[in-house]
MARLOGU-716609 format. One record per atom (N, C-alpha, C): residue number from 0; x, y, z. Coordinates in nm, 4 decimals, decimal comma. Layout:
BEGIN
+------+----------+----------+----------+
: gulo :       xx :       yy :       zz :
+------+----------+----------+----------+
:  NUM :        X :        Y :        Z :
...
+------+----------+----------+----------+
//
This chain:
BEGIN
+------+----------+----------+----------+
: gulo :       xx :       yy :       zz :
+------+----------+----------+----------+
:    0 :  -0,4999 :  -2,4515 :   5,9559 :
:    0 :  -0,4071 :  -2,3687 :   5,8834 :
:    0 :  -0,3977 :  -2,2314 :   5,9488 :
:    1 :  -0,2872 :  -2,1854 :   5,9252 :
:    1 :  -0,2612 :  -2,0372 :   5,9802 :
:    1 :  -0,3291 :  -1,9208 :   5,9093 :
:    2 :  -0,3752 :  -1,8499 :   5,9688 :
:    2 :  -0,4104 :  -1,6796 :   5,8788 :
:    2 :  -0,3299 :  -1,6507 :   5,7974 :
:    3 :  -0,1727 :  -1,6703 :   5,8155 :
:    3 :  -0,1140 :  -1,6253 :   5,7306 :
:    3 :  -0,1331 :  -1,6953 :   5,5807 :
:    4 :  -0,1019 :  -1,7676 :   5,5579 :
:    4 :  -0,1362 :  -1,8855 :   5,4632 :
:    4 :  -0,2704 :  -1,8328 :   5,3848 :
:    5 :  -0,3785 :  -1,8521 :   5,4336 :
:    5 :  -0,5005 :  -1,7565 :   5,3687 :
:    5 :  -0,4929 :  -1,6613 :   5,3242 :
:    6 :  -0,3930 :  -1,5577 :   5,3808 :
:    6 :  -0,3969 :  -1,4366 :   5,3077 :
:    6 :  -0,3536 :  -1,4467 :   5,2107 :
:    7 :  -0,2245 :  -1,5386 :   5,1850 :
:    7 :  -0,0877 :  -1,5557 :   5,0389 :
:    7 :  -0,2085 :  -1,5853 :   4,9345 :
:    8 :  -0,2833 :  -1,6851 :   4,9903 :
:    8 :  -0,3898 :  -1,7970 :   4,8828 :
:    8 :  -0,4612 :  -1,6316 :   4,8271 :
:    9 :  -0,5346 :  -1,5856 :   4,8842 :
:    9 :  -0,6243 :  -1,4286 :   4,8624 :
:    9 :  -0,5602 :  -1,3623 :   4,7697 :
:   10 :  -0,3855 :  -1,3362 :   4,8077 :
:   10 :  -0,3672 :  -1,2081 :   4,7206 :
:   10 :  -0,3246 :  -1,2642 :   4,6194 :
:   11 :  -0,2867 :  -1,4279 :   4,5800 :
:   11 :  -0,2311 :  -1,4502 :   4,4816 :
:   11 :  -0,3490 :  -1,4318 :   4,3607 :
:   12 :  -0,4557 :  -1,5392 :   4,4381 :
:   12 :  -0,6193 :  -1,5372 :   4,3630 :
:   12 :  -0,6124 :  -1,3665 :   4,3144 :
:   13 :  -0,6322 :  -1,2841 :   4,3872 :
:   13 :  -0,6672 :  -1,1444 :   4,3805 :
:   13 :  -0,5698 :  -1,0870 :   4,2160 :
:   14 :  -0,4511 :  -1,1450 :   4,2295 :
:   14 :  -0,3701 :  -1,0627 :   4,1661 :
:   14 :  -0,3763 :  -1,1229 :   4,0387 :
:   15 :  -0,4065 :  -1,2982 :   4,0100 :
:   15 :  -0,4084 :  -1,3262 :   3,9154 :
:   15 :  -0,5548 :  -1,2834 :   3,8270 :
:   16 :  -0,6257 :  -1,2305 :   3,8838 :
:   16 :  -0,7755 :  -1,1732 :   3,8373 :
:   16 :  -0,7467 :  -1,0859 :   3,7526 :
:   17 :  -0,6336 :  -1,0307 :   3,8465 :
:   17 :  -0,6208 :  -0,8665 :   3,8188 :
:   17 :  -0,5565 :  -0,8348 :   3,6740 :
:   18 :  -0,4418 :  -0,9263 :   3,6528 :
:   18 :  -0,3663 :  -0,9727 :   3,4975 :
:   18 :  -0,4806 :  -0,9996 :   3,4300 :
:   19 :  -0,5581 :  -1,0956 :   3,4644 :
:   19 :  -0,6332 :  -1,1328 :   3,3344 :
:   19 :  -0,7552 :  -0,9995 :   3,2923 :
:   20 :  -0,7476 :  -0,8835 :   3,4057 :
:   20 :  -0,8291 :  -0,8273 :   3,3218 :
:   20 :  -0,7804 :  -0,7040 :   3,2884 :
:   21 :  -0,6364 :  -0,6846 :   3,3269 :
:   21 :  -0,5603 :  -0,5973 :   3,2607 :
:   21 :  -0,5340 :  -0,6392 :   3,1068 :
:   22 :  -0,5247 :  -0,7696 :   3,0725 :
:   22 :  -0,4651 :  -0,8715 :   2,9579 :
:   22 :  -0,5802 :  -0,8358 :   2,8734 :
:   23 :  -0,7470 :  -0,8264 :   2,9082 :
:   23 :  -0,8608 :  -0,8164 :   2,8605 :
:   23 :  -0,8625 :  -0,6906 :   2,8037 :
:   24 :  -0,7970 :  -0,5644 :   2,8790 :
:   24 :  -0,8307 :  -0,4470 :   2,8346 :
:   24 :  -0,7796 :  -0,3992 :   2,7681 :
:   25 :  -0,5871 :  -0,4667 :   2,7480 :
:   25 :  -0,5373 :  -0,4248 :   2,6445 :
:   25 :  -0,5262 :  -0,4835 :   2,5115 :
:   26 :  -0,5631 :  -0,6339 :   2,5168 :
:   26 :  -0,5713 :  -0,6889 :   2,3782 :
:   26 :  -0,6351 :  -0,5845 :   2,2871 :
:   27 :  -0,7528 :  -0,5875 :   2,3110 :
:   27 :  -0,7930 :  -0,5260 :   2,1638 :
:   27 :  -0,7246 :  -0,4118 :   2,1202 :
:   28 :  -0,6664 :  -0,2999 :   2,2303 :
:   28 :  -0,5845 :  -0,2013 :   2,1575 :
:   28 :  -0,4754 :  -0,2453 :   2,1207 :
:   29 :  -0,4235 :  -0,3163 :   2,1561 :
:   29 :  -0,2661 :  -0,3910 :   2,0870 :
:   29 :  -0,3202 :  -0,4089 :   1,9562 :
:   30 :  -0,4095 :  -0,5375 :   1,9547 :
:   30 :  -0,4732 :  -0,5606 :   1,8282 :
:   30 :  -0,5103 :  -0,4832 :   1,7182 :
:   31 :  -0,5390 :  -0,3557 :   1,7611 :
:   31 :  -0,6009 :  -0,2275 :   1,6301 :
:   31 :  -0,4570 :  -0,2024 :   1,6418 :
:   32 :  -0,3685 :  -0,1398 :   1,6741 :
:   32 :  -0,2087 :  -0,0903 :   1,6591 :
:   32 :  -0,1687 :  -0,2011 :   1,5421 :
:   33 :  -0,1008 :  -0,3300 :   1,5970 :
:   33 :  -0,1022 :  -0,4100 :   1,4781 :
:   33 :  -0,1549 :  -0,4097 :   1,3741 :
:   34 :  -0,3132 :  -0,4389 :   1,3925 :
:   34 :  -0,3586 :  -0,4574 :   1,2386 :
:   34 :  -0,3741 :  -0,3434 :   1,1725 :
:   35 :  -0,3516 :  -0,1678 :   1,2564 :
:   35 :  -0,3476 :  -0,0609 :   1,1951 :
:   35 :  -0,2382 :  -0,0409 :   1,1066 :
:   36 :  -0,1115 :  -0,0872 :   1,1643 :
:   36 :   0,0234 :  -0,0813 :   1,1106 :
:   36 :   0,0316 :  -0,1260 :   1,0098 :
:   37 :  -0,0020 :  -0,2660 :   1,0125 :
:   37 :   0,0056 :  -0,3320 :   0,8843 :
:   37 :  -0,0898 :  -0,2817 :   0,7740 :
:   38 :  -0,1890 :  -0,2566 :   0,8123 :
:   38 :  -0,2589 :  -0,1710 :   0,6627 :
:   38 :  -0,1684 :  -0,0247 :   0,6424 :
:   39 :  -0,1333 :   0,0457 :   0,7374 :
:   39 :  -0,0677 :   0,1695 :   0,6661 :
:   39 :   0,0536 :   0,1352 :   0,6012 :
:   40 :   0,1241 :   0,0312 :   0,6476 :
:   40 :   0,2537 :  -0,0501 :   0,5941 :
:   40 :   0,2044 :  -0,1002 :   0,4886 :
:   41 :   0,1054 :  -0,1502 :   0,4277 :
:   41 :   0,0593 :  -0,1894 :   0,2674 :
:   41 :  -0,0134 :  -0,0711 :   0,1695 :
:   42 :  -0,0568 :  -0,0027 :   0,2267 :
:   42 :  -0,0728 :   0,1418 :   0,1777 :
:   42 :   0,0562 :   0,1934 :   0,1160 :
:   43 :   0,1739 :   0,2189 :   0,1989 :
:   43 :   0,2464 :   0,2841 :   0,1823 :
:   43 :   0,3266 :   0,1682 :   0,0513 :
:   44 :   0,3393 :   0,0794 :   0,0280 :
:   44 :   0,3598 :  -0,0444 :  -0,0074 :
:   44 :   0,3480 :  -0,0080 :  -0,1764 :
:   45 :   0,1810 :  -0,0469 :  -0,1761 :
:   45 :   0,0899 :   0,0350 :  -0,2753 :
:   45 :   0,1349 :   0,1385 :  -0,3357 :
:   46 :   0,1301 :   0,2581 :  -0,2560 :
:   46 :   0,1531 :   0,3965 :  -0,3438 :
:   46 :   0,3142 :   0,4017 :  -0,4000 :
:   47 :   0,3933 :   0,2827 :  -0,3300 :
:   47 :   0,5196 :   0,3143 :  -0,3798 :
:   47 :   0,5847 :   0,2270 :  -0,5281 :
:   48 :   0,4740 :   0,1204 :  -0,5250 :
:   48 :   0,4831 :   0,0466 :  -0,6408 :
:   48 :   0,4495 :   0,0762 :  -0,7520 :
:   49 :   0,3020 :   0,2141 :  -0,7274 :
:   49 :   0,2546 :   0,2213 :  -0,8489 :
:   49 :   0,4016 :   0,3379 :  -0,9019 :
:   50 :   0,4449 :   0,4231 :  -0,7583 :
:   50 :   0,5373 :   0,5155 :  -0,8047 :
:   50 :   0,6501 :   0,4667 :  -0,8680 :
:   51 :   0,7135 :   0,3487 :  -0,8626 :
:   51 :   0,8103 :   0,2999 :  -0,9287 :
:   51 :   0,7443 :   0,2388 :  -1,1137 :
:   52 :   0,6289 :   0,1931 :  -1,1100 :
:   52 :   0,5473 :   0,1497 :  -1,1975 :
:   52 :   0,5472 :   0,2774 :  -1,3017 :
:   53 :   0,5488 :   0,3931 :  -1,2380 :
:   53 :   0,5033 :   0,5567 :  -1,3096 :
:   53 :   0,6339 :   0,5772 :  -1,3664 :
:   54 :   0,7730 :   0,5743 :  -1,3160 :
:   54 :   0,9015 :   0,6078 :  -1,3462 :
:   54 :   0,9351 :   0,5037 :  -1,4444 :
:   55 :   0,9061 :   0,3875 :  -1,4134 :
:   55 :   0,9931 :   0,3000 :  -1,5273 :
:   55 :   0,9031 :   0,2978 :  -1,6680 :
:   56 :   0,7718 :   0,3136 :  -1,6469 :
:   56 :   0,6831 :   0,3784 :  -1,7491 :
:   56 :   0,7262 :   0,4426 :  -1,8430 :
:   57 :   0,7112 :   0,6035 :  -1,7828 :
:   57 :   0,7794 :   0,7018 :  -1,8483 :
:   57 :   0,9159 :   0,7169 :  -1,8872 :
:   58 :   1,0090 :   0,6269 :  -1,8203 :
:   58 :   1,1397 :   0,5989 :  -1,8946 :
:   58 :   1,1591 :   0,5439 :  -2,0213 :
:   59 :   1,0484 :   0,4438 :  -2,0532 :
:   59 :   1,0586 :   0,4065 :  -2,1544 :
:   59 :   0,9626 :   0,4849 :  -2,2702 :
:   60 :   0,9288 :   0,5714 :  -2,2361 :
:   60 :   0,8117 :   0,6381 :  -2,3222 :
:   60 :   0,8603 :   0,7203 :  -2,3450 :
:   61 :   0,9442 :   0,8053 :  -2,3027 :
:   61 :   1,0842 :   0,9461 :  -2,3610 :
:   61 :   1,1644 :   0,9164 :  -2,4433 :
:   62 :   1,1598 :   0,7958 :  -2,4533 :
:   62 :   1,2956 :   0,7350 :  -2,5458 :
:   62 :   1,2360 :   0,7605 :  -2,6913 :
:   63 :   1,3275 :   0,7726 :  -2,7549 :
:   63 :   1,3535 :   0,8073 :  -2,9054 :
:   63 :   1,3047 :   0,6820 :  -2,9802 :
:   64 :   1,1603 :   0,6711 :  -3,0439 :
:   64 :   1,0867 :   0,5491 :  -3,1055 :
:   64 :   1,0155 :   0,4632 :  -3,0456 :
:   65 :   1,0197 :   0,4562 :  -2,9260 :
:   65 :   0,9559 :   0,4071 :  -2,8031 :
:   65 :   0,7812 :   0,4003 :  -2,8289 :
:   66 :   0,6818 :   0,3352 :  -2,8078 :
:   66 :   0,5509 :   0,3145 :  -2,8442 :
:   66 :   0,4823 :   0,3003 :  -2,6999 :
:   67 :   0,3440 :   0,3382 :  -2,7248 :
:   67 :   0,2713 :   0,3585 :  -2,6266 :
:   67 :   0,2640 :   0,1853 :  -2,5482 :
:   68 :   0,2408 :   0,1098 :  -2,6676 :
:   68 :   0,2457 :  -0,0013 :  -2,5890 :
:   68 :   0,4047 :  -0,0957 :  -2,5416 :
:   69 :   0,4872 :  -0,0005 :  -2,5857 :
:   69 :   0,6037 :  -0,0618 :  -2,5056 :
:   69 :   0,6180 :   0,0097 :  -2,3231 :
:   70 :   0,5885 :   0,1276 :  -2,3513 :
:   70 :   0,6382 :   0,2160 :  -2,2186 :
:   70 :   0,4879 :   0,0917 :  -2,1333 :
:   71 :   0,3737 :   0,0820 :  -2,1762 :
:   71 :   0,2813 :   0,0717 :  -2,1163 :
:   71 :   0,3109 :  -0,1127 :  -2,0130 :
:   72 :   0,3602 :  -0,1943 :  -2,1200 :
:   72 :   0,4049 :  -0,3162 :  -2,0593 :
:   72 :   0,5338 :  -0,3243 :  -1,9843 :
:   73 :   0,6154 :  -0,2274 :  -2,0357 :
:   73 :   0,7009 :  -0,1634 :  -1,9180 :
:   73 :   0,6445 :  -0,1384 :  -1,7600 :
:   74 :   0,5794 :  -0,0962 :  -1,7862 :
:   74 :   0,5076 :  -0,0025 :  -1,6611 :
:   74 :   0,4321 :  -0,1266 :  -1,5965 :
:   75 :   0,3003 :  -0,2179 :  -1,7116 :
:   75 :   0,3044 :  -0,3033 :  -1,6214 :
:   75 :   0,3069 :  -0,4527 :  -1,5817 :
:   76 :   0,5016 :  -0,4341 :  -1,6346 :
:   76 :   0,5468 :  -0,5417 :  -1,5588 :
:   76 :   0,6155 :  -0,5235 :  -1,4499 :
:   77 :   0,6103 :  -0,4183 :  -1,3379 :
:   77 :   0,6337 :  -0,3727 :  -1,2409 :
:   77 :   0,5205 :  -0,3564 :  -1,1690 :
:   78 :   0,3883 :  -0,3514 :  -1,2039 :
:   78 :   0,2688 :  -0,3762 :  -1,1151 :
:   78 :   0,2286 :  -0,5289 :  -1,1175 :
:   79 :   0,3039 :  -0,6253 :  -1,2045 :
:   79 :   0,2733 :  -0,7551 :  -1,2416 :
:   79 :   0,3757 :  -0,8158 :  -1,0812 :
:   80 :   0,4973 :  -0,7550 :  -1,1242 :
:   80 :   0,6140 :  -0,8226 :  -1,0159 :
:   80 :   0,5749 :  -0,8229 :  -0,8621 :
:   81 :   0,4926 :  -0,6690 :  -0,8609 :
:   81 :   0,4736 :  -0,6319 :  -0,7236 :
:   81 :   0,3143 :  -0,7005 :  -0,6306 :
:   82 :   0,2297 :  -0,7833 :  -0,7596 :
:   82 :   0,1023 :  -0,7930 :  -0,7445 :
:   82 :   0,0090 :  -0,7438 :  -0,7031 :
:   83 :   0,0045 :  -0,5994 :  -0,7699 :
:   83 :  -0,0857 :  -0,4696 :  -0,7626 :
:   83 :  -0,2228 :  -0,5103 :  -0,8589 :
:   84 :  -0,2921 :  -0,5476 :  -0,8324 :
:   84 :  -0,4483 :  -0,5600 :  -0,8786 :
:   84 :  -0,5273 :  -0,4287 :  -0,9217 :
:   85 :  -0,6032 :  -0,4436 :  -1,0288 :
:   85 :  -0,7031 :  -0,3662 :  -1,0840 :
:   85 :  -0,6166 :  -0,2378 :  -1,1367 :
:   86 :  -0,5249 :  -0,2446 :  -1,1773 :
:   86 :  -0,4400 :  -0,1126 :  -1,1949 :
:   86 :  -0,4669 :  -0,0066 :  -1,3203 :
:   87 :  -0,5076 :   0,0574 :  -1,3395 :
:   87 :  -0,5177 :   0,1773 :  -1,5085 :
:   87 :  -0,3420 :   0,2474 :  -1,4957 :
:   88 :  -0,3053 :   0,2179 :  -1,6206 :
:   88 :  -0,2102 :   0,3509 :  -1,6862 :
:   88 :  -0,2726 :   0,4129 :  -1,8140 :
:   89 :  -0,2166 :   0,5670 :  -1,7794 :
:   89 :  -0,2704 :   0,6364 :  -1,8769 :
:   89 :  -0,1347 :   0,7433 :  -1,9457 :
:   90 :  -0,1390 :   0,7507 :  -2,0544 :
:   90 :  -0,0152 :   0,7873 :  -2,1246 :
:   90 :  -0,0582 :   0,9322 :  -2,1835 :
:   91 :  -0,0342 :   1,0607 :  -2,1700 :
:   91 :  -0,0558 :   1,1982 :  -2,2295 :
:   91 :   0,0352 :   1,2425 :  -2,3364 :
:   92 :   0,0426 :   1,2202 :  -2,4209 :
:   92 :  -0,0459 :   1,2245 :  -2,5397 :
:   92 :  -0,0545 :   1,0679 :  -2,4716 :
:   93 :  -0,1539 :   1,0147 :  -2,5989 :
:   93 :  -0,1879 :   0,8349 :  -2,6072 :
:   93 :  -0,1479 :   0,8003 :  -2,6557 :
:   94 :  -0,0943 :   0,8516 :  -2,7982 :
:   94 :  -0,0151 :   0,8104 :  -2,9313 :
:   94 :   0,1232 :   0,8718 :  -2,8702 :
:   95 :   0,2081 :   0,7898 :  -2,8608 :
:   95 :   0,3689 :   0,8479 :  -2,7929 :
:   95 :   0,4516 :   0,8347 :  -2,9167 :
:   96 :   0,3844 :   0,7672 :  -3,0158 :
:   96 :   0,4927 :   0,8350 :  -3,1651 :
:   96 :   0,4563 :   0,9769 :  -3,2618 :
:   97 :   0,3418 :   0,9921 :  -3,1887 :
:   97 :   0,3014 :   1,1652 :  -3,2285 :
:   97 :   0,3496 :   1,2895 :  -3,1651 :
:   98 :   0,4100 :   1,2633 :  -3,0657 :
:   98 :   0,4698 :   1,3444 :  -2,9704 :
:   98 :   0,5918 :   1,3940 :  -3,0181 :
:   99 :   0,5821 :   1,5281 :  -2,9873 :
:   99 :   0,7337 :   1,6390 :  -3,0877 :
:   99 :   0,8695 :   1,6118 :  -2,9670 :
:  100 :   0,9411 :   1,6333 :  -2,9924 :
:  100 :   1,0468 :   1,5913 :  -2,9161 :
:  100 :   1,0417 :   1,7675 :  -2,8367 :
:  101 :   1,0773 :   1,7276 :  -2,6840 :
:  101 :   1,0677 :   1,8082 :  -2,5585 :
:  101 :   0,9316 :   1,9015 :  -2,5647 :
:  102 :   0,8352 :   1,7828 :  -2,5511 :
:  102 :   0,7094 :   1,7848 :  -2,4997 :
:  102 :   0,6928 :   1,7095 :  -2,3723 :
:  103 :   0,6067 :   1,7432 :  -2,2949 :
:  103 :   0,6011 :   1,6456 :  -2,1580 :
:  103 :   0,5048 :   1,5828 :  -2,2341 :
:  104 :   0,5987 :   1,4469 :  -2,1858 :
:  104 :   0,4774 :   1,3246 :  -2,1697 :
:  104 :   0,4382 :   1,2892 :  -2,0371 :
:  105 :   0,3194 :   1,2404 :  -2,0237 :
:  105 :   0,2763 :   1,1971 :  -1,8564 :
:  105 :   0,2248 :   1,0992 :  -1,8172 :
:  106 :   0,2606 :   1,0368 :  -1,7273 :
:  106 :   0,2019 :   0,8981 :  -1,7245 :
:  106 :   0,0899 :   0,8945 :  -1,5821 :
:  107 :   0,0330 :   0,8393 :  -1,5811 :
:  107 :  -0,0642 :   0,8934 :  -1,4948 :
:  107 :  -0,0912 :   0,6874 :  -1,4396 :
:  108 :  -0,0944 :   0,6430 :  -1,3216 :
:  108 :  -0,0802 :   0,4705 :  -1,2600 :
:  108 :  -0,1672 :   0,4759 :  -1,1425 :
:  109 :  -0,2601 :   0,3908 :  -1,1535 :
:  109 :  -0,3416 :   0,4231 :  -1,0634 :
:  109 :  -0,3973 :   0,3014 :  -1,0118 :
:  110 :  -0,4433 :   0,2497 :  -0,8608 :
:  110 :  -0,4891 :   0,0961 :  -0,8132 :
:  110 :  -0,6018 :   0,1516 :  -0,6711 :
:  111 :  -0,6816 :   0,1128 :  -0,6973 :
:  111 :  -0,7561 :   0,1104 :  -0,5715 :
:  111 :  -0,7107 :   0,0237 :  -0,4258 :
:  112 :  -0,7247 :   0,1073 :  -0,3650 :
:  112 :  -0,6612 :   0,0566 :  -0,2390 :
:  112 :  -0,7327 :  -0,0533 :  -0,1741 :
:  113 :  -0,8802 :  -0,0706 :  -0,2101 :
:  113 :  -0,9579 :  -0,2150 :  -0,1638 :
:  113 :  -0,9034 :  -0,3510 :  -0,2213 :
:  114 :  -0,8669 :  -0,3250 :  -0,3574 :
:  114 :  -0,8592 :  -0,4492 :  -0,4372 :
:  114 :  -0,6861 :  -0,5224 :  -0,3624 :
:  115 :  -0,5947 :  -0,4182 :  -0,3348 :
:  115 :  -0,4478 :  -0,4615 :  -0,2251 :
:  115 :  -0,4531 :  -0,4611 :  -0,1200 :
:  116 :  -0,5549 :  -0,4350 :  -0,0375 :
:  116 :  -0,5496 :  -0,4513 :   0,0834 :
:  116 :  -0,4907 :  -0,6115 :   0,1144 :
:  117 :  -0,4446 :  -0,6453 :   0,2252 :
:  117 :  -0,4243 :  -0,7821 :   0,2806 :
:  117 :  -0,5050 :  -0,7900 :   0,3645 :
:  118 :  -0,5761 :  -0,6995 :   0,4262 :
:  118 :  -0,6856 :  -0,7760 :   0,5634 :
:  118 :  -0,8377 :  -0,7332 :   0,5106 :
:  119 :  -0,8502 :  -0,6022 :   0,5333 :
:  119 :  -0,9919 :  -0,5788 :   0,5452 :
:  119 :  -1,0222 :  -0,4941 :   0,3800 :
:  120 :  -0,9522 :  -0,4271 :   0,3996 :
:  120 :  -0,9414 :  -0,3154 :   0,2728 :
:  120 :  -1,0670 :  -0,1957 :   0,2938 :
:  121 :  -1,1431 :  -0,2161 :   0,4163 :
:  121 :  -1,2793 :  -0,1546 :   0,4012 :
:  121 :  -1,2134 :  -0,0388 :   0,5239 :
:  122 :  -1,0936 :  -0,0421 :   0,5414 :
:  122 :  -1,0584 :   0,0483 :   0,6474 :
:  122 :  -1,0371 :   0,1964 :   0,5511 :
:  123 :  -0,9707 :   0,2401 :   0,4406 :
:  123 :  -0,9737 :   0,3075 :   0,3781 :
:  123 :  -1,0241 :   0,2839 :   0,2059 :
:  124 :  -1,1330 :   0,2766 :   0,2415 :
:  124 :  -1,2565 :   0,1853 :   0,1537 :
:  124 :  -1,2776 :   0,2956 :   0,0650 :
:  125 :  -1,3053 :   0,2619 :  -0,0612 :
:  125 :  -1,3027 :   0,3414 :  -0,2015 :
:  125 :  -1,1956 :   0,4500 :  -0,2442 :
:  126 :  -1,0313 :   0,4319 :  -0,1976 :
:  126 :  -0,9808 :   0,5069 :  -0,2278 :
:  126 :  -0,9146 :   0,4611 :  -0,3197 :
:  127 :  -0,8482 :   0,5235 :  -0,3908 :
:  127 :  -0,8261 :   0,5174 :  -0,5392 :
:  127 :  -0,6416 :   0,6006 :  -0,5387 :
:  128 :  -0,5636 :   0,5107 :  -0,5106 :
:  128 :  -0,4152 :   0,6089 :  -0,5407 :
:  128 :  -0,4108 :   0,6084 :  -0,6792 :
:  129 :  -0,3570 :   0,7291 :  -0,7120 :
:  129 :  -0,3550 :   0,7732 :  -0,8263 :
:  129 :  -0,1471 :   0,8322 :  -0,8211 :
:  130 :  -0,0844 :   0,8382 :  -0,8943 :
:  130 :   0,0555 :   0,8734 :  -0,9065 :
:  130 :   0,0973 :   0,9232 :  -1,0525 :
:  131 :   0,1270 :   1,0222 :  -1,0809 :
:  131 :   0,1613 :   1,1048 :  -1,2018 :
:  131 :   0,3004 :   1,1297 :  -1,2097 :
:  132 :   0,3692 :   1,0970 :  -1,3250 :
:  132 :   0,5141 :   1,1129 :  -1,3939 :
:  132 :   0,4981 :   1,2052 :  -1,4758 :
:  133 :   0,5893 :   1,3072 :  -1,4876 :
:  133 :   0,5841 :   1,3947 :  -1,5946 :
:  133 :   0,7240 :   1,3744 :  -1,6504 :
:  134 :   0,7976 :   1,3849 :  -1,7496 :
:  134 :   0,9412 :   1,4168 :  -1,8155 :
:  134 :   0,9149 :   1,4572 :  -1,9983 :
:  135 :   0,9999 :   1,4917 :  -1,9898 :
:  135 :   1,0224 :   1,5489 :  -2,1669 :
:  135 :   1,0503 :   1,4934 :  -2,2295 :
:  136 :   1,0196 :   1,4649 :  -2,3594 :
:  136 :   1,0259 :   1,3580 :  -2,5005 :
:  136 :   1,2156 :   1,3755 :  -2,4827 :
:  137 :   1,2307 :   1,2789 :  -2,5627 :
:  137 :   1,4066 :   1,3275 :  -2,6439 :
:  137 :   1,3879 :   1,3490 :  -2,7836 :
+------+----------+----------+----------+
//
């Protein structure tokens, strides 16, 4: 065989080495980007459900005769739809038929971010979103 020929065989060998350990060095950072994304993409997910959870809450808790436990199954059948786990609402006053008309009421919706995680949840491990509604009785 010719020299030339040997060399093609060399640099092809050479170059295909070279991919596989370029391929080696970037997987895992590809890999944290992805699986970073997707947890800040369910985070953000999270805090926006309980925030819609807080508004439709307190919409129904301003209303004229409205009861703590109506605004409250209001509220969460929007953490039910969205499948937000371990969730507290809290209603200011508690009794919402004791409340004088144009008083703030406040709703206060809250889910730990371990219990929604989809992968690990231990990446922002023991945090606790919390989201507060304020509006005025009628």
């Amino acid at each position: 065989m010719p020299l030339k020929s040997y060399r093609r065989v060399d640099r092809q060998k050479t170059r295909q080495g070279a991919a596989i350990v370029e391929f080696a060095v970037c997987l895992p950072v590809i890999m944290i980007l992805i699986l970073g994304s997707m947890e800040a993409t369910s985070a953000i997910f999270v805090r926006q459900a309980l925030t819609t959870s807080a508004y439709e809450g307190i919409r129904e808790a301003i209303r004229i005769g409205s009861t703590t436990s109506n605004a409250n199954s209001r509220a969460q059948a929007i953490l039910t739809a969205r499948q937000i786990r371990n969730s507290s609402i809290r209603f200011t006053p508690s009794d919402l038929r004791t409340a004088p008309r144009n008083s703030n009421v406040v709703v206060e919706v809250s889910a730990p971010y371990k219990a929604n995680s989809p992968f690990f949840g231990n990446v922002i491990a023991d945090r606790v979103t919390t989201v507060r509604s304020v509006m005025v009785k009628e």
